[in-house]
Backbone as numpy.savetxt, mean C-alpha at the origin, in Angstrom:
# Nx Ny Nz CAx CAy CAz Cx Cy Cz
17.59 4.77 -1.32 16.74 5.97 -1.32 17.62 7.22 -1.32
17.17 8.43 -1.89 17.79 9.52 -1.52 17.73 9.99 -0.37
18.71 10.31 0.48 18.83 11.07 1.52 18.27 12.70 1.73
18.20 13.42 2.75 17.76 14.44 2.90 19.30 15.51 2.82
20.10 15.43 2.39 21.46 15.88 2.03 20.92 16.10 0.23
20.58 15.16 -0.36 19.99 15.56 -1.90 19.42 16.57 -2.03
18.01 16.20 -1.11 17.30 17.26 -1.04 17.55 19.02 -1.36
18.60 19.15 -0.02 19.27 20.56 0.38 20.02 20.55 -0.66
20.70 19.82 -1.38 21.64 20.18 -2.36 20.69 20.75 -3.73
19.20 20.53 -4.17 18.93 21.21 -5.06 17.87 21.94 -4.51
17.91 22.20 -3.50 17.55 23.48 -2.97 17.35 24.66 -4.64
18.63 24.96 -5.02 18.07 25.70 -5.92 17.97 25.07 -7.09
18.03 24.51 -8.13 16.61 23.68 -8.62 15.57 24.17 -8.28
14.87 23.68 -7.42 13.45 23.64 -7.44 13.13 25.05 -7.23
14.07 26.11 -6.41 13.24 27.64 -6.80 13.77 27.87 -8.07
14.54 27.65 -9.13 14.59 28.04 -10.85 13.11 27.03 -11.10
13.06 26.07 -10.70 11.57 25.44 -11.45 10.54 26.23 -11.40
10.32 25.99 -10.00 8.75 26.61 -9.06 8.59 28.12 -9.11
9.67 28.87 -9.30 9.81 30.23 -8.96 9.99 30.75 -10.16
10.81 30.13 -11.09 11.37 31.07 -12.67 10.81 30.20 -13.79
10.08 28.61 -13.46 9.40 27.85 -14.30 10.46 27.45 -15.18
11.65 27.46 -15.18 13.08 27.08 -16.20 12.33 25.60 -16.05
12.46 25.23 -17.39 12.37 23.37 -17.63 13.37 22.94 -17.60
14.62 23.24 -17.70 16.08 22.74 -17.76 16.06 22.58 -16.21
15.80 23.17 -15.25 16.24 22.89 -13.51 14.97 21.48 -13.56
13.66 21.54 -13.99 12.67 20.94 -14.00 13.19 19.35 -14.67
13.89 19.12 -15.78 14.71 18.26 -16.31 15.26 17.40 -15.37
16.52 18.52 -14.72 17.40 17.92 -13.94 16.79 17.45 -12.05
15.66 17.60 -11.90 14.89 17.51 -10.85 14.82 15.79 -11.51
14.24 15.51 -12.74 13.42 14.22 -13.10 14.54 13.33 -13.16
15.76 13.46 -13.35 16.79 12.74 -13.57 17.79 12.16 -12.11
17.41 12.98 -11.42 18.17 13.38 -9.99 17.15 11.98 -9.52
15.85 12.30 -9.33 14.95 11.34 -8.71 14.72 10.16 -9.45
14.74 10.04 -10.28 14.80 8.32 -11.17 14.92 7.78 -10.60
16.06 7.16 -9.39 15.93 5.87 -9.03 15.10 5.87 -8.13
14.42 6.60 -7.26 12.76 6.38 -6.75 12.13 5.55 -7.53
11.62 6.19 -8.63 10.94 5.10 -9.73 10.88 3.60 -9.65
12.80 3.36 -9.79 13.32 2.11 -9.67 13.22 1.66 -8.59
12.94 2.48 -7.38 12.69 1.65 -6.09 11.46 1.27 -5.68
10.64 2.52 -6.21 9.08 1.49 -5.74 8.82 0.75 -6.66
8.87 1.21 -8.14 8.50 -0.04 -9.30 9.03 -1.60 -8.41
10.38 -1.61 -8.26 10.59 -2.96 -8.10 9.74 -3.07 -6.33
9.46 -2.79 -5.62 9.15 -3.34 -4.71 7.39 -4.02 -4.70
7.01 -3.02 -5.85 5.49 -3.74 -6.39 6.10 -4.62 -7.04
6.47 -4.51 -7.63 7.26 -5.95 -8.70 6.80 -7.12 -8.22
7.19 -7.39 -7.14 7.11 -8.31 -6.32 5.47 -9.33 -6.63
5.63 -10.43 -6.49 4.34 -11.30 -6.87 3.49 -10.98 -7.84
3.96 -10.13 -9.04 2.96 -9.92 -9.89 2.93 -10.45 -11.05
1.95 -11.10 -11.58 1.79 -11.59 -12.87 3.07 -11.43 -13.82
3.48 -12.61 -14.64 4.28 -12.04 -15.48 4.57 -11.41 -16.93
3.24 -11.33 -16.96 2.71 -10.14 -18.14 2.53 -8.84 -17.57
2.89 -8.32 -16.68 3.28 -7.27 -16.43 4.28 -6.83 -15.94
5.32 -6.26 -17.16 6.46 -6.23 -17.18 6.93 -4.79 -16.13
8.53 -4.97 -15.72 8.56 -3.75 -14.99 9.05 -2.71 -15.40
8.62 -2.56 -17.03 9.33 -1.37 -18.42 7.61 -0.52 -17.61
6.73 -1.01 -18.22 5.50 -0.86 -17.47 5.05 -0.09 -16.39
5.48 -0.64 -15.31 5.84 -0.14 -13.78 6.37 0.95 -14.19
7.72 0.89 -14.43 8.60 2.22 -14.53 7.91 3.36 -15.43
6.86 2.78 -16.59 6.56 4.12 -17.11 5.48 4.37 -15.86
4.91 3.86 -15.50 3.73 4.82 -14.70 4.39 5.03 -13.93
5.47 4.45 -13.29 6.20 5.71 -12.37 6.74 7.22 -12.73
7.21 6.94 -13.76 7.74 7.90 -14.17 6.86 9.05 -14.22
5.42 8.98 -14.70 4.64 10.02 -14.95 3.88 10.15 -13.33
4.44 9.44 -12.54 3.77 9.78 -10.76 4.90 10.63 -10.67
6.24 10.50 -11.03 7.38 11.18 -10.81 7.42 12.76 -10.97
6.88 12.99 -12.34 6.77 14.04 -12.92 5.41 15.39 -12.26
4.73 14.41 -11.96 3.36 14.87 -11.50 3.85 15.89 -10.07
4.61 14.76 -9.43 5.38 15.00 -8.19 5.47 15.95 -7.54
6.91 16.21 -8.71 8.08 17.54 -8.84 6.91 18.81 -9.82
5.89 18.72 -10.08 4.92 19.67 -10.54 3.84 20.31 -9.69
4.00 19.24 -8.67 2.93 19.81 -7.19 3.77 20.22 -6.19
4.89 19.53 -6.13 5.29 19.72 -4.51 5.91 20.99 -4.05
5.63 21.60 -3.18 5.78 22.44 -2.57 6.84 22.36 -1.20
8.47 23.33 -2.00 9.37 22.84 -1.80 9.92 23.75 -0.15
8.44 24.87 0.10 9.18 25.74 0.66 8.58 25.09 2.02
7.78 24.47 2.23 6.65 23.58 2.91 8.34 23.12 3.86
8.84 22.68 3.88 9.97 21.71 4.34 9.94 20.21 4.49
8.99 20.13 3.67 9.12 18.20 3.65 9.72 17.41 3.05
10.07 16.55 3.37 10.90 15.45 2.35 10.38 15.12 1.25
10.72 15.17 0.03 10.48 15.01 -1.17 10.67 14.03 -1.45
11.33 12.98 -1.48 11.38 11.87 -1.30 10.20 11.20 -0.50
9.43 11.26 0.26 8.31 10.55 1.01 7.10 11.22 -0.22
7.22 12.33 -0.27 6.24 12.56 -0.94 5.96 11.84 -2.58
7.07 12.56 -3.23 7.36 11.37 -4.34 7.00 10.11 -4.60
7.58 9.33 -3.20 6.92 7.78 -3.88 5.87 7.38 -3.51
4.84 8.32 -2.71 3.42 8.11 -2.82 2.97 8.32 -4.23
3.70 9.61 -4.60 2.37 9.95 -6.11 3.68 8.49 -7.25
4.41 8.16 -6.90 5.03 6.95 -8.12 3.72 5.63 -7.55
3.60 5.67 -6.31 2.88 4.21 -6.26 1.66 4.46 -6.75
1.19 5.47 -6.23 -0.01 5.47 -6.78 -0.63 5.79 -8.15
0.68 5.88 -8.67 0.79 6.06 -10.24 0.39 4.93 -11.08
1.47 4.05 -10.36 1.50 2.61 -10.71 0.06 1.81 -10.65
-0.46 2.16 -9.49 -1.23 1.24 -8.93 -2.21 1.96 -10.32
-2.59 3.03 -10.33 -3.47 3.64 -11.19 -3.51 2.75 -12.60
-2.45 2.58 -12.98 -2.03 2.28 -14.19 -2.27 0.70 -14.12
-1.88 -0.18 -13.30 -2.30 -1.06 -13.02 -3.80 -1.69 -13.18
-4.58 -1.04 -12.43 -6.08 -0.97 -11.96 -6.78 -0.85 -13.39
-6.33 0.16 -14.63 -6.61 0.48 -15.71 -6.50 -0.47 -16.56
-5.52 -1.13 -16.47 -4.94 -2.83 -17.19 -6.09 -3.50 -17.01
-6.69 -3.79 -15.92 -7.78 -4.90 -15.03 -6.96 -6.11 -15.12
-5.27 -6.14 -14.18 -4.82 -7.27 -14.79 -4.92 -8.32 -14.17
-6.07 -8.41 -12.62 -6.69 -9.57 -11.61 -8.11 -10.24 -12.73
-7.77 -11.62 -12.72 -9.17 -12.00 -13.09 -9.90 -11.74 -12.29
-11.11 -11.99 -12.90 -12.38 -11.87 -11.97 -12.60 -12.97 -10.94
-12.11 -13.97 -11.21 -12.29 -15.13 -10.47 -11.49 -14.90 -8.99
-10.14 -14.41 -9.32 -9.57 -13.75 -8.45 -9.90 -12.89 -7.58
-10.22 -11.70 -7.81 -10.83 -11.14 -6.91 -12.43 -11.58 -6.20
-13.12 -12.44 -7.10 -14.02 -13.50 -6.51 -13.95 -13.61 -4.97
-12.94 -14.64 -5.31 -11.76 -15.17 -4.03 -11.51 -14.24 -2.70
-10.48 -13.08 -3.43 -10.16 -12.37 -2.02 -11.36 -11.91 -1.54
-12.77 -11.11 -2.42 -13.51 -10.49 -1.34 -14.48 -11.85 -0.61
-14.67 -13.00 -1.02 -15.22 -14.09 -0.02 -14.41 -14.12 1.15
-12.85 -14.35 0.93 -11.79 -14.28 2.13 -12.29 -13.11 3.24
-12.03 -11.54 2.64 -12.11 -10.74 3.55 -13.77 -10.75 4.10
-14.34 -11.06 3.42 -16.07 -10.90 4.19 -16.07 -12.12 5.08
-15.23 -12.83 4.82 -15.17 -13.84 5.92 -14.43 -13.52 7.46
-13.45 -13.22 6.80 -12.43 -12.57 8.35 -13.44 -11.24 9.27
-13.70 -10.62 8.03 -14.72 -9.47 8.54 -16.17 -10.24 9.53
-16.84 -11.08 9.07 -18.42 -11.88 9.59 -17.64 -12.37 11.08
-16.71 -13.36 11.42 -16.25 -14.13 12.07 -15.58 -13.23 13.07
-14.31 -12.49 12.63 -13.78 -11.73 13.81 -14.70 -10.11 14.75
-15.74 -10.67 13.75 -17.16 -9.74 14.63 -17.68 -10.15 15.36
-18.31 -11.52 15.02 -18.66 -12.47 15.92 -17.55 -13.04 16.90
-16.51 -13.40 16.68 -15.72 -14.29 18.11 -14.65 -13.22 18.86
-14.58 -11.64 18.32 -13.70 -10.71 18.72 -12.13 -10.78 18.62
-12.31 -11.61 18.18 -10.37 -12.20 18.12 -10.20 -12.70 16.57
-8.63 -12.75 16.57 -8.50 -13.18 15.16 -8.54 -14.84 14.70
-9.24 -14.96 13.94 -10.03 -16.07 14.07 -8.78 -17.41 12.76
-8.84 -18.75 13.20 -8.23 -19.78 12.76 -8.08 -20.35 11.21
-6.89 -20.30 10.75 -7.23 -20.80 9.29 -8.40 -21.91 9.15
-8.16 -22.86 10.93 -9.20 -23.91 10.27 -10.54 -23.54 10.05
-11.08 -22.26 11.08 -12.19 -21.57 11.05 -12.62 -20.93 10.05
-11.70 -20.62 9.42 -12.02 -19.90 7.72 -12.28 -20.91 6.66
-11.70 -22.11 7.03 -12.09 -23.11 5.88 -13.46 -23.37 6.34
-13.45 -23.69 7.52 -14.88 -24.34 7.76 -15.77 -23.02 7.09
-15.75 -22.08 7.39 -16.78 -20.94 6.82 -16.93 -21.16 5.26
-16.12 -20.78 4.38 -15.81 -21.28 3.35 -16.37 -22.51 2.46
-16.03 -23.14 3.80 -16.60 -24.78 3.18 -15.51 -25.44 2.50
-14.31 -25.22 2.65 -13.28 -26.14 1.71 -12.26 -26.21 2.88
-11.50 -27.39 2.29 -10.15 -28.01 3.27 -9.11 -27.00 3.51
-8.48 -27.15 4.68 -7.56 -26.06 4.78 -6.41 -26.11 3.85
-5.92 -27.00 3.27 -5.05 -27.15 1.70 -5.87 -26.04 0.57
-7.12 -26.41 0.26 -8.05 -25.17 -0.26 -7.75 -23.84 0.21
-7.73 -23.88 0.96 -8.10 -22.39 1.74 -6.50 -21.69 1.42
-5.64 -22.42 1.71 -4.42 -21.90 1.49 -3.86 -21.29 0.11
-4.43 -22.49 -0.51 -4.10 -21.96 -1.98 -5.12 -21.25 -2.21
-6.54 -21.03 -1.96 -6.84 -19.79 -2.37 -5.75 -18.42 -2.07
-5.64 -18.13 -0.78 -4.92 -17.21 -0.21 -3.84 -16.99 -1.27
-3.04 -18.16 -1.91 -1.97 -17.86 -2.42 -2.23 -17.09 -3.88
-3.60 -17.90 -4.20 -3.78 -17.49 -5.47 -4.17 -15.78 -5.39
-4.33 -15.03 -4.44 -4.66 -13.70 -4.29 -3.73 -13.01 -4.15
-2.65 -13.32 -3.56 -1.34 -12.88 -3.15 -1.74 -11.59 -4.19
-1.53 -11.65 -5.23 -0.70 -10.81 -6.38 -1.73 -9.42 -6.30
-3.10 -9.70 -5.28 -3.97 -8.53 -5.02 -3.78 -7.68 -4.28
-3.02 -8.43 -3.02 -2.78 -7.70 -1.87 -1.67 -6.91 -1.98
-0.38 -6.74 -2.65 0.53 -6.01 -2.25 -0.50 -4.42 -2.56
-1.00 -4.31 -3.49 -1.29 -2.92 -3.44 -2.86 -2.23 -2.79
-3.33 -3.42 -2.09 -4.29 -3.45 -1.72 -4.66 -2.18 -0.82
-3.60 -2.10 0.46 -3.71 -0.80 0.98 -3.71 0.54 0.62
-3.47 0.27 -0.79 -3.32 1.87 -1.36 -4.36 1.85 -1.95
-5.54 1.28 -2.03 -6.88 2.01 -2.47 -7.34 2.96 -1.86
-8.11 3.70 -2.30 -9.07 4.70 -1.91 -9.78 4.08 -0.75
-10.24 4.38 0.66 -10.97 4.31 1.47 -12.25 4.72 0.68
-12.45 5.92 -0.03 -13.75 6.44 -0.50 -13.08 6.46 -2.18
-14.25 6.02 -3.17 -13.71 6.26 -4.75 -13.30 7.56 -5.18
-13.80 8.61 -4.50 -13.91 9.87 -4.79 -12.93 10.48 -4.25
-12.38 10.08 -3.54 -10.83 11.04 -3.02 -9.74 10.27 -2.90
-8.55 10.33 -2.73 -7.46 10.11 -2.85 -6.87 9.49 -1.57
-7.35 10.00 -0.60 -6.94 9.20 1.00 -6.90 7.54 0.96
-5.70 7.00 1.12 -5.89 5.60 1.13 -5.80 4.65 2.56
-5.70 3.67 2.76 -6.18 3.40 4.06 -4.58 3.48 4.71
-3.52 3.03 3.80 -1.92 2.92 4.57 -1.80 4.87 4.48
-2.36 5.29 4.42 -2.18 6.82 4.34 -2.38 7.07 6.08
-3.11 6.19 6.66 -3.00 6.62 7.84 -2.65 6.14 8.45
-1.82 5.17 8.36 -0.65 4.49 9.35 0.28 5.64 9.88
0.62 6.38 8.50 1.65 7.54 8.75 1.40 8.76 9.23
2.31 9.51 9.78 2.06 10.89 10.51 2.13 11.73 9.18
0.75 12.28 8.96 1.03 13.27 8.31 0.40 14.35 8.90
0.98 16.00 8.10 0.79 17.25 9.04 -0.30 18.10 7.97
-0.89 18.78 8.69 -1.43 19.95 8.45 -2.97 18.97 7.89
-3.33 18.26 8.88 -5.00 17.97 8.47 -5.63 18.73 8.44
-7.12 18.69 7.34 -7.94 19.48 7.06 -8.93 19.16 9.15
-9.16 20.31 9.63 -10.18 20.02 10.86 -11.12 19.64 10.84
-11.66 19.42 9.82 -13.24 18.37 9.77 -12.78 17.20 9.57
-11.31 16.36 9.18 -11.31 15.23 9.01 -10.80 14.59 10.46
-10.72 15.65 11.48 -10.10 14.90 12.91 -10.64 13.47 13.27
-11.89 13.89 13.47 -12.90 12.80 13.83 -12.81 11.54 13.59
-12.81 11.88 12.23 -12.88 10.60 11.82 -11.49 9.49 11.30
-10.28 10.44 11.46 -9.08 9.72 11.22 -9.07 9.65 12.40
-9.13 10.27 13.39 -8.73 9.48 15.10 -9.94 7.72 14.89
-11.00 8.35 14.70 -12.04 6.66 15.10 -11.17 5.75 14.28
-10.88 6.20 13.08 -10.17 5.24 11.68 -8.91 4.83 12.05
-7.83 5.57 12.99 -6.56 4.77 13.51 -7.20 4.10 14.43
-7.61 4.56 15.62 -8.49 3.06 16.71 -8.57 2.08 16.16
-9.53 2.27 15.14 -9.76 1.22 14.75 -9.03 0.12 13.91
-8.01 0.93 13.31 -6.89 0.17 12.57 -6.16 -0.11 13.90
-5.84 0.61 14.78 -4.75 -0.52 15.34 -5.63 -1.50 16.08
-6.99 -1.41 16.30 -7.41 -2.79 16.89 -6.98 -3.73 15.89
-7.55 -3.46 14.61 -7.55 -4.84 13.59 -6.08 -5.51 13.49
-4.67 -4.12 13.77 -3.79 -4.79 13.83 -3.17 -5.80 15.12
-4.14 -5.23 16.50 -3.78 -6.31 16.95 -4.26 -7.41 17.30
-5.45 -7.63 16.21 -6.03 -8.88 15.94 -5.16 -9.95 15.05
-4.12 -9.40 14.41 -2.88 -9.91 13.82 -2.07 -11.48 14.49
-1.87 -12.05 13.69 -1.39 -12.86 14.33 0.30 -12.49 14.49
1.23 -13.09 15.40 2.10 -12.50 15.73 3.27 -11.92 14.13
3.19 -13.95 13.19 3.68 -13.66 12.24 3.01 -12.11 11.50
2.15 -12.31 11.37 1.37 -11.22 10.02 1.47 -9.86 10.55
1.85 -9.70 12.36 1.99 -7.96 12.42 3.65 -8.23 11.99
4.56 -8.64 12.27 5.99 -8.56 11.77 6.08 -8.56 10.36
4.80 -9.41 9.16 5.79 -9.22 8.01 4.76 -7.39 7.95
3.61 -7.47 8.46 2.96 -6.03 7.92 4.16 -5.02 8.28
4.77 -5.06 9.59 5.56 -3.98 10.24 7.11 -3.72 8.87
6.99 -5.38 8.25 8.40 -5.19 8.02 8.40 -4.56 6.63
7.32 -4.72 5.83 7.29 -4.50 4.95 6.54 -2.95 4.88
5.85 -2.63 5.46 5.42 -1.32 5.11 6.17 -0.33 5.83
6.46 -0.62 7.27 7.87 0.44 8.14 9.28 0.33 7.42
9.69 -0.89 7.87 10.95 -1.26 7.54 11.34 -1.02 5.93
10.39 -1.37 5.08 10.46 -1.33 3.65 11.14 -2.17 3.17
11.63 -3.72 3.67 11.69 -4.45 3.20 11.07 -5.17 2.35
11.61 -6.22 1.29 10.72 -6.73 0.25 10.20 -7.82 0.87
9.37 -8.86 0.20 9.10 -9.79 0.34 10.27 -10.76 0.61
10.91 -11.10 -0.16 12.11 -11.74 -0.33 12.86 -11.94 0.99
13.08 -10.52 1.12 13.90 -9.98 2.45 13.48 -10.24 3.91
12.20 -10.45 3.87 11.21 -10.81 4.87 11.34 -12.20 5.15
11.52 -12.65 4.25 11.20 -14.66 4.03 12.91 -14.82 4.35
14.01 -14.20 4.35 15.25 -14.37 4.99 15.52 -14.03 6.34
14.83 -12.56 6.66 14.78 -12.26 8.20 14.22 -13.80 9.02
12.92 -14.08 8.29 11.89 -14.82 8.91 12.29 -16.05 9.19
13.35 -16.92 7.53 13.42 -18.10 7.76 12.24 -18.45 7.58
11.18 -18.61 6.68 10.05 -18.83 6.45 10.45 -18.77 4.55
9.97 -19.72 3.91 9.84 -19.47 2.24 9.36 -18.15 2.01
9.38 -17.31 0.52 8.77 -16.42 0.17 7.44 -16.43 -0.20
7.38 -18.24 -0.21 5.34 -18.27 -1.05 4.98 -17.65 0.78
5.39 -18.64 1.73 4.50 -18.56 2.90 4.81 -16.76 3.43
5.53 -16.00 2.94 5.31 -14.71 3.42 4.10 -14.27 2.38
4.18 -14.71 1.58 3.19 -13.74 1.03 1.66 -14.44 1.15
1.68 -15.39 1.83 1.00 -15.78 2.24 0.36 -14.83 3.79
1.14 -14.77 4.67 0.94 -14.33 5.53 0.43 -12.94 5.53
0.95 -11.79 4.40 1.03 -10.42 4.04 -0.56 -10.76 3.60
-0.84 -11.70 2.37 -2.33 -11.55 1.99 -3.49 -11.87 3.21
-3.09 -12.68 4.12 -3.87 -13.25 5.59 -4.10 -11.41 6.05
-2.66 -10.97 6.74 -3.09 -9.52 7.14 -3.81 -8.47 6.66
-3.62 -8.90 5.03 -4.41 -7.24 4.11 -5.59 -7.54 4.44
-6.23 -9.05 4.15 -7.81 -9.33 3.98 -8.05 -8.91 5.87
-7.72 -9.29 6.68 -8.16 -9.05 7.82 -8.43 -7.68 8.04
-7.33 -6.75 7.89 -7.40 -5.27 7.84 -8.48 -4.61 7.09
-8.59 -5.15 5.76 -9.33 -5.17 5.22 -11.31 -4.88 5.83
-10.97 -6.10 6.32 -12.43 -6.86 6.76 -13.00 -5.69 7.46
-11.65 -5.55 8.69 -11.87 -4.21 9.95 -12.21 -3.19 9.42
-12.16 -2.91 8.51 -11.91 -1.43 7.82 -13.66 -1.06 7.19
-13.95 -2.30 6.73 -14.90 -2.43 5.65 -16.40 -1.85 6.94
-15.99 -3.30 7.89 -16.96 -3.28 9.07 -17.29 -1.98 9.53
-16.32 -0.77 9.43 -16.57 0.27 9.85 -16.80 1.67 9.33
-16.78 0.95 8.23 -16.90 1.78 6.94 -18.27 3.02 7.42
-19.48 2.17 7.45 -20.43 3.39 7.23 -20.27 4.28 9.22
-19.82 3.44 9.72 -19.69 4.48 11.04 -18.64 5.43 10.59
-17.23 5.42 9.74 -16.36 6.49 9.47 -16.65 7.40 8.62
-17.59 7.27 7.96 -17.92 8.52 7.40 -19.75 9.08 7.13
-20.12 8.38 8.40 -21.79 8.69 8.67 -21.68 10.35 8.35
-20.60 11.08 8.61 -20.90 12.90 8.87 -19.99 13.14 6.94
């Protein structure tokens, strides 16, 4: 990643961009940040179909890239870099979503999964048993697993949907500290973290470590399944177990978070 030493170093850059509109400082802004691109592209990379190449990825990054360094507001003092590879992922993901490159059968699958975790951990308050999900389900826990696996490739970007279709707030948007909230949204991002960290600690021990490791830490999948000593199918196994659960929590509370 770029450091916050980059940053200060094109300090001026971005007032010839933002301030004198020069495209040549604007140029050298897009070139400076490239390997962002290359860092979130490849970290979606990860479990996805292999018809979707990561030439692909990188172009919709590239145009989250550009979008970026065209909004951001340099006098603000924030890291440009954090900001950046939100608008690259969500570039991606955009571009992605536009493909429709999940069958239908697939997503079939995950939302039976999460309406399941969601029905069950309402009813028993705790996070409830793979064998308990098969039995709901109705198929063997060998079934149940490979469903899970077969979804994998849904969940990495799962958290970056829209909470609501209409705005841009996504649900990993509020894991993180961000500043200067609008005051009518207090309310309801305080009930909406509660409630996310209950669901996270409905987690089973594995699934809050790979969630922690992979969305804090920013480790890959890969990297996770070496910390772990666990294969890479069974992490991503575990990562799709946590999204659908979070998921579920999220869904359940849906019309109480935004009744106003």
């Amino acid at each position: 990643m770029i450091g916050q030493k980059s940053h200060l170093a094109n300090m001026e850059k971005w007032k010839q961009w933002r301030e004198d509109g020069l495209l040549e400082a604007k140029k050298t802004l897009i070139e400076t940040y490239l390997p962002l691109v290359d860092y979130v592209s490849g970290r979606l990379s990860i479990g996805l179909p292999k018809n979707v190449s990561k030439e692909d990825l990188a172009s919709y990054g590239v145009m989250g890239l550009i979008d970026a360094i065209e909004k951001f507001d340099y006098e603000r003092g924030l890291q440009f870099e954090t900001y950046a590879s939100w608008r690259i992922r969500g570039a991606i993901i955009d571009g992605l979503r536009q493909g429709d490159w999940v069958p239908r059968s697939v997503r079939e699958k995950a939302k039976r999964i999460e309406e399941g975790y969601q029905k069950l951990e309402q009813q028993y308050l705790r996070s409830v048993t793979d064998a308990e999900m098969s039995a709901y389900l109705q198929v063997s826990e060998g079934e149940f697993q490979q469903m899970v696996q077969d979804i994998a490739v849904t969940t990495v970007c799962s958290v970056d949907e829209p909470i609501r279709e209409e705005e841009a707030e996504t649900r990993l948007s509020l894991l993180i500290d961000e500043k200067a909230k609008h005051p009518e949204s207090t309310v309801n991002d305080v009930y909406l973290k509660d409630t996310l960290a209950q669901a996270i600690e409905r987690l089973t021990e594995k699934e809050r470590i790979v969630v922690s490791l992979f969305y804090y830490e920013e480790l890959s999948l890969s990297e996770i399944a070496e910390v772990m000593s666990l294969s890479p199918s069974r992490i991503s196994q575990l990562h799709s177990k946590a999204i659908l659960r979070l998921r579920g929590s999220l869904s359940r509370h849906k019309s109480q978070l935004f009744q106003h």
